[in-house]
Every structure is written in C-alpha cells, then in structure tokens.
MIZA-993421 format. One line per 5 residues: their letters; for each residue y, z, x of C-alpha. Coordinates in steps of 0.02 Angstrom, whole numbers. Layout:
a = Y,Z,X ~ ... $
This chain:
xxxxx = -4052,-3191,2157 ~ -4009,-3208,1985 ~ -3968,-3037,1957 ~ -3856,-3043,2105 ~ -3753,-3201,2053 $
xxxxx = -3747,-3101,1880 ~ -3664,-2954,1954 ~ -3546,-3031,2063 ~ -3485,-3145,1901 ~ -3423,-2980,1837 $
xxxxx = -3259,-2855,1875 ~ -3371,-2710,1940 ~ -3460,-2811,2037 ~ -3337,-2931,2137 ~ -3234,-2762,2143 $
xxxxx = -3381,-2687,2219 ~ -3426,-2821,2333 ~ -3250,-2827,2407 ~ -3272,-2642,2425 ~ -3404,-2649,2510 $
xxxxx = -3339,-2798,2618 ~ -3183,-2692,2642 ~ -3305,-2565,2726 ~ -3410,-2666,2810 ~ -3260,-2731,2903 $
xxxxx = -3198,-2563,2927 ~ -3334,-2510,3011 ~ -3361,-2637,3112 ~ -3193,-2627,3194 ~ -3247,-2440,3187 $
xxxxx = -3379,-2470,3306 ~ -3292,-2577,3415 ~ -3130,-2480,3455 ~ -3241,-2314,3455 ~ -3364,-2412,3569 $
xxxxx = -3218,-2450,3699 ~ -3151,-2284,3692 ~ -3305,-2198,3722 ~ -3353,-2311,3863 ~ -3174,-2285,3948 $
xxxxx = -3191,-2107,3914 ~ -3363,-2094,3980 ~ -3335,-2188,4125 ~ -3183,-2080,4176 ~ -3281,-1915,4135 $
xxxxx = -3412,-2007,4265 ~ -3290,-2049,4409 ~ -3206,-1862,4410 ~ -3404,-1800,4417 ~ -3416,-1925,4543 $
xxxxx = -3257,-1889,4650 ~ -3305,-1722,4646 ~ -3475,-1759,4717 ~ -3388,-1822,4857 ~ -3265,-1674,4902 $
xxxxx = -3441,-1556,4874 ~ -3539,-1674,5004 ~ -3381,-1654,5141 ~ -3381,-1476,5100 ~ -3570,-1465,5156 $
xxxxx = -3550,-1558,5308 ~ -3400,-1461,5371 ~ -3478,-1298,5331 ~ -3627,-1346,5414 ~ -3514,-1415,5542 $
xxxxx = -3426,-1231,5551 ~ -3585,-1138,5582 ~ -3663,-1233,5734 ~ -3499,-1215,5819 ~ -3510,-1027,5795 $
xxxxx = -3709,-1027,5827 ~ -3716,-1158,5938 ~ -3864,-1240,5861 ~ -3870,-1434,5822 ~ -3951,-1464,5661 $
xxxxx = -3868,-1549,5511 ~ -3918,-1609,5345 ~ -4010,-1780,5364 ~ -3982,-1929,5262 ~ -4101,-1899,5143 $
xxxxx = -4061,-1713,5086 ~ -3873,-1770,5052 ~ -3939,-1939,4966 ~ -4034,-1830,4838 ~ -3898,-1718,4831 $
xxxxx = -3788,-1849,4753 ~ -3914,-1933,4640 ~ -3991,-2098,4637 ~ -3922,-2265,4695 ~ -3785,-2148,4776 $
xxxxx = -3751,-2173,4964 ~ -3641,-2082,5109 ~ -3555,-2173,5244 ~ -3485,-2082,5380 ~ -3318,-2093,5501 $
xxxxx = -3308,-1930,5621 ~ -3344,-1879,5819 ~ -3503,-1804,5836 ~ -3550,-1662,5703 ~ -3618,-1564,5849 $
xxxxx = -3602,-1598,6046 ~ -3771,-1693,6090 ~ -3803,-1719,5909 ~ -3803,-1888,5816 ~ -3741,-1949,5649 $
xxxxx = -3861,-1907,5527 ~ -3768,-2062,5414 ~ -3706,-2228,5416 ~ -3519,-2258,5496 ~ -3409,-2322,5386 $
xxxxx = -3360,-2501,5418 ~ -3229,-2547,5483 ~ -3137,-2636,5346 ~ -3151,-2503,5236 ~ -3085,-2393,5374 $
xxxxx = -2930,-2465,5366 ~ -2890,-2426,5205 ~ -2940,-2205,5201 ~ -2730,-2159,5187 ~ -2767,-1963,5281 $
xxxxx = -2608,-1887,5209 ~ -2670,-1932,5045 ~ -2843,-1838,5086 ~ -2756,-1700,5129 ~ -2642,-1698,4991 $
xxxxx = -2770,-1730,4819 ~ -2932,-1706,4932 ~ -3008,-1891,4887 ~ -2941,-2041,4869 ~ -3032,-2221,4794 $
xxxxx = -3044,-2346,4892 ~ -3104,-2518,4902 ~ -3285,-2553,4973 ~ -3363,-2700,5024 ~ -3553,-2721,5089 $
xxxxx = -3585,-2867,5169 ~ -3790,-2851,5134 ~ -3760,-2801,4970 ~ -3696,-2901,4811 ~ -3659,-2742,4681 $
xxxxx = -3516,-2719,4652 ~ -3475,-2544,4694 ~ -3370,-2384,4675 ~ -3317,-2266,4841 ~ -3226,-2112,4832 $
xxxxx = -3184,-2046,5028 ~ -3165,-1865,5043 ~ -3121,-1781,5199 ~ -3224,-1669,5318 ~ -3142,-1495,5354 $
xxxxx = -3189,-1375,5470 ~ -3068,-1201,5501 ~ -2934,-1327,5389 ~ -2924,-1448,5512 ~ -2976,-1618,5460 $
xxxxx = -3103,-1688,5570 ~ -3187,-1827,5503 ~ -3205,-1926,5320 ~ -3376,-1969,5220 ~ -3331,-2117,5093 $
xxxxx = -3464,-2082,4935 ~ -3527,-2253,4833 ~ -3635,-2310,4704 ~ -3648,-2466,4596 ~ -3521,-2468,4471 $
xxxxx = -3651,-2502,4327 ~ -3705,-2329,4378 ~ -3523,-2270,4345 ~ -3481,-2354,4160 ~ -3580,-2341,4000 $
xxxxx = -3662,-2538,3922 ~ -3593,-2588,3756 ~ -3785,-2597,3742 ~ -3807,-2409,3751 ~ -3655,-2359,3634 $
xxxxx = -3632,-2487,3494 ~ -3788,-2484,3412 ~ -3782,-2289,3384 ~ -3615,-2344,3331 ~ -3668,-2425,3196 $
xxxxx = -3808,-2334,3132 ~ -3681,-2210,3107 ~ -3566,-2342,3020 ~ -3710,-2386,2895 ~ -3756,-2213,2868 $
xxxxx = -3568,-2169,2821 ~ -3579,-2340,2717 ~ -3715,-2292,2590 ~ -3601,-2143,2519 ~ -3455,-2235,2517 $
xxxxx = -3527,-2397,2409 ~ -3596,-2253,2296 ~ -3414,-2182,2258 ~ -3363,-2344,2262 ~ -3471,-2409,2106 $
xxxxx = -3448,-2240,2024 ~ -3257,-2260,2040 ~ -3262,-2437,1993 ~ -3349,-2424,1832 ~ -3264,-2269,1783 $
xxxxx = -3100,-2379,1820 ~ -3149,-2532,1723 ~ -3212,-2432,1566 ~ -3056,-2456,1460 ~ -3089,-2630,1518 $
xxxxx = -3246,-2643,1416 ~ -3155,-2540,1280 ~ -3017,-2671,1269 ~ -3172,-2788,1272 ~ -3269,-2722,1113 $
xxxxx = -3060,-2687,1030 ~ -3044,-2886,1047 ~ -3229,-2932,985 ~ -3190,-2828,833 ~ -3013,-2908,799 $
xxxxx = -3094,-3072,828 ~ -3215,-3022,679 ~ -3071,-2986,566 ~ -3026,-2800,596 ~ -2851,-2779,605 $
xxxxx = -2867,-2600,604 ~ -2933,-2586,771 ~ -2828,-2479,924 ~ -2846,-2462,1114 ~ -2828,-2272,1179 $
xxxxx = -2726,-2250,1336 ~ -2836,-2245,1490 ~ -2728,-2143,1593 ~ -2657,-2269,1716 ~ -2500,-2359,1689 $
xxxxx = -2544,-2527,1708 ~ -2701,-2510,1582 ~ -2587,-2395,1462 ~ -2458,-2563,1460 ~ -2611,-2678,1435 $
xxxxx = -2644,-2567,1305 ~ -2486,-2568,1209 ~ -2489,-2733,1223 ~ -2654,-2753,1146 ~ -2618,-2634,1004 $
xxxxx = -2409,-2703,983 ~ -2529,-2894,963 ~ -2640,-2825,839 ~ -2487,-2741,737 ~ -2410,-2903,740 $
xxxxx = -2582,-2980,685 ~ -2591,-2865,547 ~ -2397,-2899,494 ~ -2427,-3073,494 ~ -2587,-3064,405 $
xxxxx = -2509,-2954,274 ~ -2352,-3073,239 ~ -2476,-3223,247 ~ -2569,-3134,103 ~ -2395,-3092,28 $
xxxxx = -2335,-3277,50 ~ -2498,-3352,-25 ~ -2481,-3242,-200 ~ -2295,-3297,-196 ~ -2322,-3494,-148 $
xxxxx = -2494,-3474,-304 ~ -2368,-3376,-404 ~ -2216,-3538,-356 ~ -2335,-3660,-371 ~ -2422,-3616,-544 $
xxxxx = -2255,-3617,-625 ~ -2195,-3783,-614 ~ -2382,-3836,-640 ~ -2398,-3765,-790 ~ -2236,-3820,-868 $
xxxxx = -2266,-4018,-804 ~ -2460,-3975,-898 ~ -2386,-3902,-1065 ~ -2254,-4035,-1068 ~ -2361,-4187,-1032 $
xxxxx = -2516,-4101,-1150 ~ -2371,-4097,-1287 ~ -2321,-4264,-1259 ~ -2507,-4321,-1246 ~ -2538,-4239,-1417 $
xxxxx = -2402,-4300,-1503 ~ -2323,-4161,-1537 ~ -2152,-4176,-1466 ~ -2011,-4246,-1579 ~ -1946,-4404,-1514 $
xxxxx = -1782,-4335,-1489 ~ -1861,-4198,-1379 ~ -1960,-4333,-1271 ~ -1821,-4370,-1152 ~ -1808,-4195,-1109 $
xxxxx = -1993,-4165,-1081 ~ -2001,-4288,-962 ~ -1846,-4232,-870 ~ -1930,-4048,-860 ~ -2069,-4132,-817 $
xxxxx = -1967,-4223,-672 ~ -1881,-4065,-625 ~ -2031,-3958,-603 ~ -2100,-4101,-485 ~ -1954,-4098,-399 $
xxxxx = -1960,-3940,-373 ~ -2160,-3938,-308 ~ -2100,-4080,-165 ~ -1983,-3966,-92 ~ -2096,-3820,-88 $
xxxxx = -2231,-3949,-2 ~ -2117,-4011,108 ~ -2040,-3835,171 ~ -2223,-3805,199 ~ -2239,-3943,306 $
xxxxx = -2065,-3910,384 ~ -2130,-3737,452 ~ -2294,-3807,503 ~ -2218,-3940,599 ~ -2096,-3802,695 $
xxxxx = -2241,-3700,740 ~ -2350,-3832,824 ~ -2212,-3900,897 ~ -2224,-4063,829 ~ -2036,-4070,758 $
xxxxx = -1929,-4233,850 ~ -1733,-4226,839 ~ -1612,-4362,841 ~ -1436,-4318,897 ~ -1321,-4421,867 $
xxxxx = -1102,-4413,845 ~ -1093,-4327,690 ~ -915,-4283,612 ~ -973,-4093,570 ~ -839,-4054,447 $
xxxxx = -898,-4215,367 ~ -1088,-4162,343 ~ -1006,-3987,282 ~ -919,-4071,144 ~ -1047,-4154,94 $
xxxxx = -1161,-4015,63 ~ -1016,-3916,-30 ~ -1013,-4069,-125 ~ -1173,-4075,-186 ~ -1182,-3909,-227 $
xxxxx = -1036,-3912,-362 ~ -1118,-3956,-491 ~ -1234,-3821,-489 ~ -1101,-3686,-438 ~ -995,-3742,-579 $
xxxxx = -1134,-3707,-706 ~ -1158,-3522,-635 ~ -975,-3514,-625 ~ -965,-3486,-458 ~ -810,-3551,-347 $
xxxxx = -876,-3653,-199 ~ -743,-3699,-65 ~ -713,-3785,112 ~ -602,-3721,247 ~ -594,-3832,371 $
xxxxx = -480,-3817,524 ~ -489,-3976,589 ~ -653,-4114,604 ~ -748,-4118,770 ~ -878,-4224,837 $
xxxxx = -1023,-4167,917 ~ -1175,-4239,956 ~ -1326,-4175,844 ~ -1437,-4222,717 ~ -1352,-4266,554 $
xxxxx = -1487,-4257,428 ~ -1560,-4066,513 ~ -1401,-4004,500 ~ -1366,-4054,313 ~ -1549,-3979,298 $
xxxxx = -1472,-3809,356 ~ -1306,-3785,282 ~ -1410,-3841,98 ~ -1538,-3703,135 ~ -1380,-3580,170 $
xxxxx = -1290,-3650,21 ~ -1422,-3643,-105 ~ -1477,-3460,-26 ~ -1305,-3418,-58 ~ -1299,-3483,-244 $
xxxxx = -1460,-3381,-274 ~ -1368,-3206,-222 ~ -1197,-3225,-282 ~ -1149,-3184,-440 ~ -1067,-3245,-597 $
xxxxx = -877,-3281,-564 ~ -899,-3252,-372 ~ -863,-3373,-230 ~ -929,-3444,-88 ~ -827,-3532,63 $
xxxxx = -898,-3653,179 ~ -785,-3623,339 ~ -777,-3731,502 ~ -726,-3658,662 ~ -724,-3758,815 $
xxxxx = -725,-3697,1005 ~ -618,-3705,1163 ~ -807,-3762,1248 ~ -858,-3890,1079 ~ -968,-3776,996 $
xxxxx = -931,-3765,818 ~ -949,-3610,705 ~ -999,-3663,501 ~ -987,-3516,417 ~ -1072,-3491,235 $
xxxxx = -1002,-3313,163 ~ -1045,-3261,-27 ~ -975,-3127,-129 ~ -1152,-3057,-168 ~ -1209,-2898,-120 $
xxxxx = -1241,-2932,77 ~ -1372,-2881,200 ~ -1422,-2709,243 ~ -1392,-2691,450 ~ -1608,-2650,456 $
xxxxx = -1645,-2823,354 ~ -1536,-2943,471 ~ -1673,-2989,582 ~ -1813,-2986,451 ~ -1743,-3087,319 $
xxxxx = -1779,-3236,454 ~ -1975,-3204,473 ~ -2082,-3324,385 ~ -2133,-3276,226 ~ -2021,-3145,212 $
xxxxx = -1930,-3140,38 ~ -1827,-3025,-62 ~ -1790,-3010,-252 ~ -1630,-3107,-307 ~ -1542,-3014,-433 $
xxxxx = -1581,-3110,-553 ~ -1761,-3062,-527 ~ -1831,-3212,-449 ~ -1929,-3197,-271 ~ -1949,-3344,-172 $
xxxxx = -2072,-3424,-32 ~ -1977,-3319,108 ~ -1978,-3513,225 ~ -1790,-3583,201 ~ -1715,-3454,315 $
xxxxx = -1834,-3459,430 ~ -1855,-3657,443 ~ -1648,-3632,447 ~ -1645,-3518,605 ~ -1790,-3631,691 $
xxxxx = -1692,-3787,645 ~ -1550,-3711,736 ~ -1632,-3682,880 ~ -1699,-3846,900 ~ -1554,-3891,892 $
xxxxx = -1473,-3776,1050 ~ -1401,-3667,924 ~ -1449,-3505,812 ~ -1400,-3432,638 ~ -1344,-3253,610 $
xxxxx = -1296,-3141,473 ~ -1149,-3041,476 ~ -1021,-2958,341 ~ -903,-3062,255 ~ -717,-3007,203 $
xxxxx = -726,-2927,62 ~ -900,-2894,41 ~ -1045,-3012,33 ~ -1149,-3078,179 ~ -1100,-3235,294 $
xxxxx = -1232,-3334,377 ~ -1136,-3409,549 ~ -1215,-3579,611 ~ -1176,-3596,794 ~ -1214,-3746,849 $
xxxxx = -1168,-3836,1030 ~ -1062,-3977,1089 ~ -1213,-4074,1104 ~ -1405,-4035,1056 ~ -1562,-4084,1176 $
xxxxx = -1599,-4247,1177 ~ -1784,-4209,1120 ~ -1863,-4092,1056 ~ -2072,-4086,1060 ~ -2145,-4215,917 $
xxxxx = -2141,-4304,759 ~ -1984,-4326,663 ~ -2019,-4239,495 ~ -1900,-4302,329 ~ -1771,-4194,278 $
xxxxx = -1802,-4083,147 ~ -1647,-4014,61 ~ -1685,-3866,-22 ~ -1640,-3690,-9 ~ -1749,-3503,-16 $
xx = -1703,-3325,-64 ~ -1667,-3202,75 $
C-alpha cells in the first residue's frame, strides 16, 4: 500500500493512473455501446432467419398441399415434424380451408384477434409480414411472423410462425462479459505503452530535477539540453536564461564585494593612519585640525556607502515606504544644483538651472532630492575640467515633469544604457576611480517607486543626459519602512 501511495505522489505515476483511468473508462463505454450494437445486430440477423423460417414452413405446406391435389392422397406434415423443423420453443398457427378434402388441420387456427391484423396484399407483396400476437394461456411475450400459403400462385391460406422473444434477442448477460475480457486484454498493452511513454516523456523532467539540485549546491555552470518538445525546450530556456542570470549576478556580487572591500578599506585606513598619528603625537598642532577633518570626511564618506547599502536592500525586499506630498519640483531642483556648487566650482565645472516655469506635483520631496544628487554627483564624476552641466525642468500638458541632468563628459555607448542601471555595475571614471555600481540603480528604483523611471539619452553637444520622468502624482504607498535619505552619488 505504501508503494502504491508512493507512486501515485509522483508525475509518472498520477500520469499513469489517469491513463489508465482514461482507459478504463474507454473501455467500458467500449463494452457498452459494442454490447448494444451487437445485441441489435444479432437480434435483427435472428428475426430475418426467423422470417424466413416462416416463408420456408408455408412453402412446405403448399407444396405438400400441391401434390395431394395432383395425387389425390390426404397426408400432410403433422405438428410435430414442422415444430422440429423450426427449432425449439417455435410454434405454427394456422388460418386456411382444409389442406386436403376430408383431411384436418394438422395445426392450431390462428385466433381470431390476431386474424384481424394478417394485411394479404402485404403477404403477397414482401411474402411475410410481423404482426402482433397475443396468447391468452401464455404470459411470454412473443414474436410472430405470418407468411402465406401458396399453391399454383394462388394464395390459399396463412401460417403465423412465433416464439418467445427471449429466444429472438441476445442477454446483456451473454455479450458484455466477453466484452470485457476483451477490454482488459486490450488494456494490459496499452498501460504498458502508456508507462513506457510516460517515463520516456518525463525524463528531461528528472534532468531538470538533478540541473536544479546541482545549482542549489552552488554550480552555476550547470545547463538543461532541449528535450525535443516545445513546451519542455521553453522550460528549458528558462531554466538555463535563470541560471545565466544566477551566474551574472553571482559574478557582479563577487565584483561588487572586491569594489565595496576595496571602497571601504580606503577611508578606513586613512581615519586609522590619521587617528594612529594623532594618538602618537606625531601630528603638528597646526596639522591637527585637518586630521580630524580627513578623519570626518572619510567617515562621511563610509555612512553613505552604508546607507546606499541599505537603500538597495530595502528596494529589493520591498520594504521601502514613500511619502508624497506637494512638492514645488523646480524648487527641490535648485536646491540640489545648489549644493553641488561648491564642489563644481573647485573642478571648474559650470553647473546651471533651466527652469521653464515651477510646478507642483505631488511626490516625495526628500526621494526625489535623493535622485537628482545621485545624477548630479554621477555627473560631476564624468565631466571634465572646464565642462558644464545643466539641470533642466520640463513640465507636461498631462503634469508629468521631465528633470533633465546632461554633462559634457564623454556619454554612454547605445550597448551600456541599460546596464549602467544593474546593481553593482560600475565603470571607470576618467579620472580612474571605480565606484560601488548602487547610485544608479537605487536612482532608477527610486523612480519607479515613485510612478516614474530614469533614462539615458544624448545630450546637445555631446555628453550623456539622464531624463527623470516623474508623474503628476506618485502612489500613495509603496510596500514598507521609510528608509532616511541618503544623498550621495555613484559612477556609471
């Protein structure tokens, strides 16, 4: 039994099982249309033999009728010969003059009821015809064929032929248990071909099966073949396109954890030699006041690497809570630009607004700040020394605003527009510096929380512009905790 419930828990087997029920069905509606069939065939096949039996019986008696008029004799079949000439539980009745003058009826009149109903034209015509019968000492119900006596083809008399209609149509009892016995034979075979079939078809099932196991175990370099079928080939791409994007991910994880060590062990090791040096005494007291504001910068620094990390961690298990609010956009824009001067100025870079017009749309103030100083200080990173970059704001007939941050750095290749938004994913400034590869990504996922998205186009004149679209008003919620806003920007 526990084999059984064992089987039936897997694919094969419930495929088997409805197989088999499938089959089982099959063949017993098999039997019982084939059953019906073969009964109304059989029983047809019977009355014609029967019919017949009654013409051949009324062409003895008017043959025999035929020769004692020519011999003159007076002897005709008796009841008995012509009873065993149509078989048991057979029996003649008889409605003519006398077969031969002085002779008597060697069978039973017909009565008179059923008299009534022998239609002579049709006699003549098909040579039988079915009638009703009805005998009053008898309870069977029975069939009666009348067929019509002919001597020198002049009708002179009719026999009507019966017998118990049981006699006439096959039982179910006699046809559907051969019926199925032949159903069951057939049956063996077929579950056979079905559990070959089955586990044949399920194969790159258990193949997918081991594929997973292994991945689970830490082999990204594991593949599915194609099985042959469509629907198991697009499982299988599937599979294998998962496993690819396992292996990408694991790769840039790898990738982002020698960056973040590489980020991380910077600033650490400046805050160490600086507060070692001051620790040892060794730092002249006019130099004090700057170690301690390295000291503060490269801590800085570490809490907004931390808290992009927890940024992206928060967007990923959805756990990230918005607060929209009316927010003059061109407002927050300015402010950004404004706290980015400072910094431009000392690359020499020109930083500048264009602003239409200020709208008000409903979204959340302190995200979007988050953004546009992640797109600022991503632009700072790549532009270079006496270039520009123009914060532009571009409002919609429908309320959505366009913020537009273009640089007059080098731009981004067409093949690199999508990437450069993957966690993790980070290229060299040109200044050789190579960030976490988070800010653009928490920038497009901010976006989106938001009911809007960032994308990358050209700017005029060279240079790459990153266009925040964001609606007239952002969903209410989004699905968690509010995280702090971390303004701080990454490298493409």
């Amino acid at each position: 039994m526990e084999a059984i419930t064992r089987f039936s828990s897997t694919l094969v087997g419930r495929l088997v099982l409805a197989a088999v029920l499938g089959l089982v069905a099959a063949a017993a509606v098999f039997a019982v249309v084939s059953s019906s069939l073969i009964r109304s065939q059989t029983a047809q096949a019977t009355r014609r033999n029967f019919d017949q039996q009654a013409q051949r019986v009324a062409a003895l008696i008017g043959a025999q009728t035929l020769e004692q008029a020519v011999t003159g004799s007076c002897q005709t079949y008796s009841s008995e010969d012509l009873s065993a000439f149509v078989g048991p539980g057979a029996h003649i009745y008889i409605d003519s003059p006398p077969l031969c003058p002085g002779g008597s009826q060697p069978l039973d009149n017909v009565p008179a009821t059923t008299r009534l109903g022998i239609n002579t034209s049709q006699l003549a015509r098909e040579g039988f015809q079915h009638i009703s019968f009805s005998d009053p000492t008898s309870k069977v119900a029975l069939v009666a064929t009348a067929a019509p006596i002919t001597v020198a083809g002049q009708q002179i008399g009719v026999i009507v032929l019966t017998k118990p209609q049981s006699l006439i149509a096959t039982s179910w009892s006699e046809v559907v248990p051969n019926l199925l016995f032949a159903a069951l034979i057939g049956l063996i075979p077929a579950v056979l071909v079905t559990l070959i079939f089955t586990r044949r078809l399920t194969r790159p099932l258990r193949t997918m099966e081991h594929a997973a196991e292994s991945v689970a175990a830490g082999d990204l370099t594991t593949s599915v073949p194609p099985a042959g079928t469509r629907e198991l080939d697009h499982l299988a791409h599937a599979f294998n396109s998962m496993v690819d994007g396992l292996r990408e991910r694991d790769a840039r994880g790898r990738a982002f954890l020698m960056n973040v060590t590489h980020d991380l062990r910077t600033p650490l090791t400046a805050i160490r030699g600086h507060a070692g040096a001051l620790r040892d005494g060794v730092v002249p007291a006019d130099r004090i006041d700057h170690s301690l504001m390295a000291i503060e910068s490269e801590a800085t620094r570490l809490e907004s690497m931390v808290a992009d990390l927890l940024d992206l961690a928060r967007i990923d298990a959805h756990q990230f809570r918005v607060h929209p609010t009316t927010t003059p956009i061109a407002r927050v824009l300015e402010e950004a630009i404004t706290a980015h001067q400072p910094l431009a100025a000392l690359r020499r870079i020109s930083l500048e607004a264009s602003i239409e017009h200020d709208i008000p749309i409903v979204t959340d103030h302190e995200r979007v700040r988050q953004i546009l100083d992640n797109l600022l200080e991503n632009a700072l990173r790549w532009t270079p020394q006496d270039g520009t970059i123009t914060g532009a704001l571009t409002p919609l007939a429908d309320g959505t605003v366009h913020i537009s941050i273009a640089d007059s750095g080098p731009g981004v290749a067409m093949s690199q527009r999508d990437q450069i938004f993957a966690p993790f994913h980070s290229e060299q400034t040109p200044d050789g510096r190579t960030g976490s590869g988070l800010g653009l990504a928490i920038c497009r996922q901010l976006a989106r929380i938001l009911g809007g998205d960032i994308t990358v186009t050209d700017a005029e004149g060279g240079g790459a512009a990153f266009i925040l679209t964001l609606p007239a008003s952002a969903p209410l919620e989004s699905d968690a905790d509010h995280g702090g806003p971390s303004p701080h920007g990454e490298s493409r």
